[in-house]
ZATOR-656735 format. One record per atom (N, C-alpha, C): residue number from 1; residue in one letter; chain; atom name; y, z, x. Coordinates in nm, 4 decimals. Atoms other than C-alpha are relative to their C-alpha. Example, Ala and Ser with C-alpha at 12.3 -4.5 7.8 and 13.67 -1.06 7.14 Angstrom:
 pos code unit site        y        z        x
   1    A    A    N  -0.1190   0.0000   0.0890
   1    A    A   CA  -0.4500   0.7800   1.2300
   1    A    A    C   0.1200   0.0000   0.0900
   2    S    A    N  -0.1190  -0.0060  -0.0820
   2    S    A   CA  -0.1060   0.7140   1.3670
   2    S    A    C   0.1090   0.0730  -0.0770
end
This chain:
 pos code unit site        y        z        x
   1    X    A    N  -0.1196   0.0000   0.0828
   1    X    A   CA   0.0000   0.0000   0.0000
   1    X    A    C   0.1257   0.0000   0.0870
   2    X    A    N  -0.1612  -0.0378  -0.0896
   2    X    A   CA   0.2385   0.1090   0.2830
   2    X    A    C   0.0265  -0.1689   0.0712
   3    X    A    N  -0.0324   0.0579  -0.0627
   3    X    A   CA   0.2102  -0.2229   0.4422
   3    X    A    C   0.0427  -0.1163  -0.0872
   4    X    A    N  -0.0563   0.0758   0.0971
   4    X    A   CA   0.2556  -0.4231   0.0970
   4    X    A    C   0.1647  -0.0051  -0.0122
   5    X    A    N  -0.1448  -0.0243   0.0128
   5    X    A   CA   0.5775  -0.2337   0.0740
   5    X    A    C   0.0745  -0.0460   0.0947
   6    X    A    N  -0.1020   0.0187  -0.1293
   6    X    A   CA   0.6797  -0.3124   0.4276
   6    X    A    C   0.0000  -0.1390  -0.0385
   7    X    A    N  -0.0408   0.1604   0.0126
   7    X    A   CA   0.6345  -0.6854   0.3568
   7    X    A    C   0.0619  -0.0628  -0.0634
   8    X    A    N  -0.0855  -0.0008   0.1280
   8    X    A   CA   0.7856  -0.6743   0.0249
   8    X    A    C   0.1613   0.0251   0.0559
   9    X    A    N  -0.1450  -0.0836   0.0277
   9    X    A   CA   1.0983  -0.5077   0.1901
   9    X    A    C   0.0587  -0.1000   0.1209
  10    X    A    N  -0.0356   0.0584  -0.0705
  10    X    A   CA   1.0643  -0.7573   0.4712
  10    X    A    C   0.0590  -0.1526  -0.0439
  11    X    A    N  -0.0040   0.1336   0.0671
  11    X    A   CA   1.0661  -1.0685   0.2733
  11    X    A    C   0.1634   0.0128  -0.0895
  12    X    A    N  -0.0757  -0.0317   0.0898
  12    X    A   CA   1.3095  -0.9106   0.0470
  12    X    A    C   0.1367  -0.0212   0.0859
  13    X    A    N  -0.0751  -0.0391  -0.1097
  13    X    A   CA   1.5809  -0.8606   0.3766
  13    X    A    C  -0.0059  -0.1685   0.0567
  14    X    A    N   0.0044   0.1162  -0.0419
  14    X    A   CA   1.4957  -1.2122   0.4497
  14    X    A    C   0.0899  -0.0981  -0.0614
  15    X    A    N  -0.0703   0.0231   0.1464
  15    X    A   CA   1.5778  -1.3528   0.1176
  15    X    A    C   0.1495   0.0500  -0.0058
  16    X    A    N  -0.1535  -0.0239   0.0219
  16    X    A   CA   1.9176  -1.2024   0.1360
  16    X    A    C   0.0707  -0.0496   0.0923
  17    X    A    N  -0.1038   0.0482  -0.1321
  17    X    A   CA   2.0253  -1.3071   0.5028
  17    X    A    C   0.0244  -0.1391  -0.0368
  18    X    A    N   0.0207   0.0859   0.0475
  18    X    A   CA   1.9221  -1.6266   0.3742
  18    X    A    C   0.1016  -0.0148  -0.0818
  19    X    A    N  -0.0604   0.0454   0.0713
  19    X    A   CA   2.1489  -1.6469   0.0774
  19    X    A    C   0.1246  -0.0076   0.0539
  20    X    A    N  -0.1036   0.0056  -0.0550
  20    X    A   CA   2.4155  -1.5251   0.2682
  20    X    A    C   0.0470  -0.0931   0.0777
  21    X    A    N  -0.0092   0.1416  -0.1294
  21    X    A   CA   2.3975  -1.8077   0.5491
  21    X    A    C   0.0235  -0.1130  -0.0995
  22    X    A    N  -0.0049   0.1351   0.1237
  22    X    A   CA   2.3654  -2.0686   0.2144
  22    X    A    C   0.1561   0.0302  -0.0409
  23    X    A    N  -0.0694   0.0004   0.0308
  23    X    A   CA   2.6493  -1.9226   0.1122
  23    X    A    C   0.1701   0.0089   0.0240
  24    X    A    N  -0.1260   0.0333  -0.1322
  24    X    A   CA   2.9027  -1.9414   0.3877
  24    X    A    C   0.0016  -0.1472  -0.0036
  25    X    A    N  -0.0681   0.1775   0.0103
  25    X    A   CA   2.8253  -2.3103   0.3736
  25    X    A    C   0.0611  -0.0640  -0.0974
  26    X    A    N  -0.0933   0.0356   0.1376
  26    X    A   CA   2.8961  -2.3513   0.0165
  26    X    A    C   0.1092   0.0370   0.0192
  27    X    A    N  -0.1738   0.0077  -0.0403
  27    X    A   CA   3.2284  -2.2140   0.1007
  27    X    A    C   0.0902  -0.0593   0.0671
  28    X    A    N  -0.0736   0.0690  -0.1003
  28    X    A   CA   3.2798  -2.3921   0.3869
  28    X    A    C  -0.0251  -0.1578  -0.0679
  29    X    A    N   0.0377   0.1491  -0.0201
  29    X    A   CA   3.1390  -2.7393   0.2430
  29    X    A    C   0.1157  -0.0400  -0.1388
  30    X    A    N  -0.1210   0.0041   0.1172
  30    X    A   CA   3.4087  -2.6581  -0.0809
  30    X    A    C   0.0960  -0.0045   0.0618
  31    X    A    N  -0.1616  -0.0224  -0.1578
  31    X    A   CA   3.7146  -2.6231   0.2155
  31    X    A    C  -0.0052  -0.1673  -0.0329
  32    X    A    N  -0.0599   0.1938  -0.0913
  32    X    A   CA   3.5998  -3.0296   0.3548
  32    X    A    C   0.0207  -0.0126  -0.1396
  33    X    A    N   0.0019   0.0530   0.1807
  33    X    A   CA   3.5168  -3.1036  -0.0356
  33    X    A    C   0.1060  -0.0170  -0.0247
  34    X    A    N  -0.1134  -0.0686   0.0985
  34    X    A   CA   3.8469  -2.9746  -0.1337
  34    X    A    C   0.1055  -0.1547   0.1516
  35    X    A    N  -0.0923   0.1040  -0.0799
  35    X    A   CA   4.0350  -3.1826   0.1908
  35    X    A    C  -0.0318  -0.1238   0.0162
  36    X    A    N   0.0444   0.1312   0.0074
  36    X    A   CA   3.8395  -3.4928   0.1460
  36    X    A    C   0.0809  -0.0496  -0.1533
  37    X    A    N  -0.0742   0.0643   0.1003
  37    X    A   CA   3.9560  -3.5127  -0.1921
  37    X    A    C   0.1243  -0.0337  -0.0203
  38    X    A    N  -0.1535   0.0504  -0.0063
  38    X    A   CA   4.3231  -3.4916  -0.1135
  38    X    A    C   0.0438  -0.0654   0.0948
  39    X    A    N   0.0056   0.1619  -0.1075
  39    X    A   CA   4.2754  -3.7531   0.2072
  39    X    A    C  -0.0183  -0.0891  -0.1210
  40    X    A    N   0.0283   0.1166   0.0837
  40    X    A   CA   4.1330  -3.9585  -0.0633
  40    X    A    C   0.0766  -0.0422  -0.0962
  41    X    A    N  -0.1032   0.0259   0.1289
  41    X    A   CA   4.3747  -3.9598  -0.3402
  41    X    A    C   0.1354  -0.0087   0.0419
  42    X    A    N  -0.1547  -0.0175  -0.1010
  42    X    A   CA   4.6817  -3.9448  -0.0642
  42    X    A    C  -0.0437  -0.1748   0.0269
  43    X    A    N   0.0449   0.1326  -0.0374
  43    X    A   CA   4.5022  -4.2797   0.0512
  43    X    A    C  -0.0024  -0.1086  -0.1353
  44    X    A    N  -0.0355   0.0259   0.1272
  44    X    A   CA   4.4807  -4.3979  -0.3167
  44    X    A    C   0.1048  -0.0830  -0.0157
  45    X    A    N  -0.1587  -0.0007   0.0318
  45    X    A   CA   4.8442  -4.3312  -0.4015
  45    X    A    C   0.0469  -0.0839   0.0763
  46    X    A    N  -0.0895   0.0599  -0.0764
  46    X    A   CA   4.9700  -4.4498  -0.0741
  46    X    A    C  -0.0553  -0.2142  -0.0068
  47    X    A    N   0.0600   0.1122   0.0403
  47    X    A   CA   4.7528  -4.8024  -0.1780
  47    X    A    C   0.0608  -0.0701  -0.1275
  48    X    A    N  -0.0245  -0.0007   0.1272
  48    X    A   CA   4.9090  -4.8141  -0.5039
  48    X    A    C   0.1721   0.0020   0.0051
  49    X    A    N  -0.1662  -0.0007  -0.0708
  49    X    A   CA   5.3008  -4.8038  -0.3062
  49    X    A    C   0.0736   0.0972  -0.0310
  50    X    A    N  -0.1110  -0.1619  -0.0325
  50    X    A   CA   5.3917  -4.4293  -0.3314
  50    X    A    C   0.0326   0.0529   0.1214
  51    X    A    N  -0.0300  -0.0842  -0.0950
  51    X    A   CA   5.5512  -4.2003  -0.1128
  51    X    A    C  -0.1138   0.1391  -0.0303
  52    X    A    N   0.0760  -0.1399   0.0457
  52    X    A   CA   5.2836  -3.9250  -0.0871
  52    X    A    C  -0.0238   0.0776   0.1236
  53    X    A    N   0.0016  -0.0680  -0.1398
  53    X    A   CA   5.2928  -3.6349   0.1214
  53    X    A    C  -0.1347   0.1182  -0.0276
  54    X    A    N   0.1257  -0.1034   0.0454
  54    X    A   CA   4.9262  -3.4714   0.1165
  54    X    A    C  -0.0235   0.1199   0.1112
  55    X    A    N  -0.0093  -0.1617  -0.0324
  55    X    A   CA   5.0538  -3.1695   0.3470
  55    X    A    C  -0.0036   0.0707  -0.0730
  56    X    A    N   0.0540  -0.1188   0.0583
  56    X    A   CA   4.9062  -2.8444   0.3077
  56    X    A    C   0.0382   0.1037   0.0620
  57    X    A    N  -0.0405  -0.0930  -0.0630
  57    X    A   CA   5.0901  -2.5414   0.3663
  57    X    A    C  -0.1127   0.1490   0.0212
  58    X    A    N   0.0883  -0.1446   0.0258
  58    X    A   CA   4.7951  -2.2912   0.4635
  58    X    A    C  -0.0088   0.1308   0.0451
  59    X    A    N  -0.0521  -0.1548  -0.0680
  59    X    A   CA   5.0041  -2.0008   0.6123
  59    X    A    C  -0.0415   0.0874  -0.1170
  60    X    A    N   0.0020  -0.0625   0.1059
  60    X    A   CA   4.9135  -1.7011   0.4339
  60    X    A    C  -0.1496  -0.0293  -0.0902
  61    X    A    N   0.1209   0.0379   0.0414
  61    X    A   CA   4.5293  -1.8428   0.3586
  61    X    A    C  -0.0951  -0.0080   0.0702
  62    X    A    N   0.0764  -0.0779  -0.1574
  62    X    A   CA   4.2966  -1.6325   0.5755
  62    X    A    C  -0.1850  -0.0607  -0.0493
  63    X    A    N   0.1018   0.0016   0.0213
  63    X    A   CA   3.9710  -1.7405   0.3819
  63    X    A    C  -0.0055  -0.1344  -0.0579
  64    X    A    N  -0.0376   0.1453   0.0680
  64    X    A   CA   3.7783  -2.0175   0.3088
  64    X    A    C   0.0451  -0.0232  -0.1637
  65    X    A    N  -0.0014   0.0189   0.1487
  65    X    A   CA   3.8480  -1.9819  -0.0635
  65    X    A    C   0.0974  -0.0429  -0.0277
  66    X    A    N  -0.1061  -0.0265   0.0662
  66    X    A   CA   4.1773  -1.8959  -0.0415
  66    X    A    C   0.0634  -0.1649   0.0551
  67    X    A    N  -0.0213   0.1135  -0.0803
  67    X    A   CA   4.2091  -2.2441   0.1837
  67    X    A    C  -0.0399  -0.1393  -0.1260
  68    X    A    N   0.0422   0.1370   0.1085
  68    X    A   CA   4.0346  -2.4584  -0.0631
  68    X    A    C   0.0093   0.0272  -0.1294
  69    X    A    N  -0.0890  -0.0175   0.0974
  69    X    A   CA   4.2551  -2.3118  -0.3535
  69    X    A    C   0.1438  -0.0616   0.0015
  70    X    A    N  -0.1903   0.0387  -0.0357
  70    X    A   CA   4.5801  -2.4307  -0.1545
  70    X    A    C  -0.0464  -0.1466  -0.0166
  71    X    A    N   0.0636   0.1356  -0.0489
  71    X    A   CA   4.3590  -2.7650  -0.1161
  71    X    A    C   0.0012  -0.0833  -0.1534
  72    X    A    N   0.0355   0.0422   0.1494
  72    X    A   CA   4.2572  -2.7907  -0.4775
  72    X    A    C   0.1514  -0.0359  -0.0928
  73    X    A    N  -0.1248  -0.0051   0.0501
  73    X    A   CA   4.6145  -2.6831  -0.6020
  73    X    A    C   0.0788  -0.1756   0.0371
  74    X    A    N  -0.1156   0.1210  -0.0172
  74    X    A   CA   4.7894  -2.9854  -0.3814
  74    X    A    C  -0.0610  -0.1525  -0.0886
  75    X    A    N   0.0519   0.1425   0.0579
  75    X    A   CA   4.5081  -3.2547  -0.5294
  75    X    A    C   0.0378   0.0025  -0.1072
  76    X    A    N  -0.0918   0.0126   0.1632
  76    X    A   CA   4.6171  -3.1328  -0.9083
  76    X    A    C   0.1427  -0.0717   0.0156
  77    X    A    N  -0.1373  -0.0071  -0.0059
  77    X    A   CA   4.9735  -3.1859  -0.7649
  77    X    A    C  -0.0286  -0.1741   0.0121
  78    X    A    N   0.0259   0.1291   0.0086
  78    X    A   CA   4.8556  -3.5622  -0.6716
  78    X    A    C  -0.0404  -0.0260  -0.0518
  79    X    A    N   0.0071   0.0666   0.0525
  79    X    A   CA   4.6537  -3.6451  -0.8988
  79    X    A    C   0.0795  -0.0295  -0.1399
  80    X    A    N  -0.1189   0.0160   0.0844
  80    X    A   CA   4.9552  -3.5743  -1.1319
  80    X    A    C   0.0721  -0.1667   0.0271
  81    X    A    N  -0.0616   0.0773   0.0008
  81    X    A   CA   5.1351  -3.8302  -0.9752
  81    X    A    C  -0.0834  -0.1377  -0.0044
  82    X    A    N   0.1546   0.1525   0.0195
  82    X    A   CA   4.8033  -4.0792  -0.9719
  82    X    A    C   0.0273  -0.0473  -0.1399
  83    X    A    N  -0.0208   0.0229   0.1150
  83    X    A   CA   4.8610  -4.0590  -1.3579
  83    X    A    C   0.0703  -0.0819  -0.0120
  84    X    A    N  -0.1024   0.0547   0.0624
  84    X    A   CA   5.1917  -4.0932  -1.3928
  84    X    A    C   0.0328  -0.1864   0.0569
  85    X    A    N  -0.0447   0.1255  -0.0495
  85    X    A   CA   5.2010  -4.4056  -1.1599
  85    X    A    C  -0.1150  -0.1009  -0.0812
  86    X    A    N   0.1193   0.0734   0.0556
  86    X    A   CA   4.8758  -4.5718  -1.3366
  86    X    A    C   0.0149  -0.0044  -0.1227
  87    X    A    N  -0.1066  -0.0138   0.1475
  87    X    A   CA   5.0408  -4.4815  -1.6525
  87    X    A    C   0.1224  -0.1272  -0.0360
  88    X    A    N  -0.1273   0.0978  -0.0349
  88    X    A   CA   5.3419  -4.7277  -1.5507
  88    X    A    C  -0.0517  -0.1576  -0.0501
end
């Protein structure tokens, strides 16, 4: 029994380092995610004869979350103007 438990508790300790390592990449692979999409829609726009400025101010954005919130925020901000010009 004692050595069921140890394997159980080993597997179990495994299973978690594990998610954790999965889940640093999902954060990190939402960051490029998040800056690929506003290369891409900056590239777009600027195809389409706008002025588009797809700087990202990320002073003040210590994590990846908080990085690919500033990321996400500027692509809403472009694909605003994707509309309005495709709208025209």
């Amino acid at each position: 029994m004692k050595t069921f438990t140890k394997t159980t508790l080993a597997l179990l300790t495994a299973a978690v380092m594990t998610t954790s390592a999965f889940a640093n990449d999902t954060v990190e692979e939402r960051l490029q995610s998040a800056k690929g999409s506003v290369e891409a829609l900056g590239t777009t726009l600027e195809n389409m004869g706008a002025n588009v400025d797809t700087s990202v101010d990320l002073s003040g954005a210590y994590t990846f979350s908080q990085k690919a919130s500033v990321y996400n925020a500027k692509h809403a901000e472009l694909q605003e103007q994707f509309n309005t010009l495709n709208a025209q």
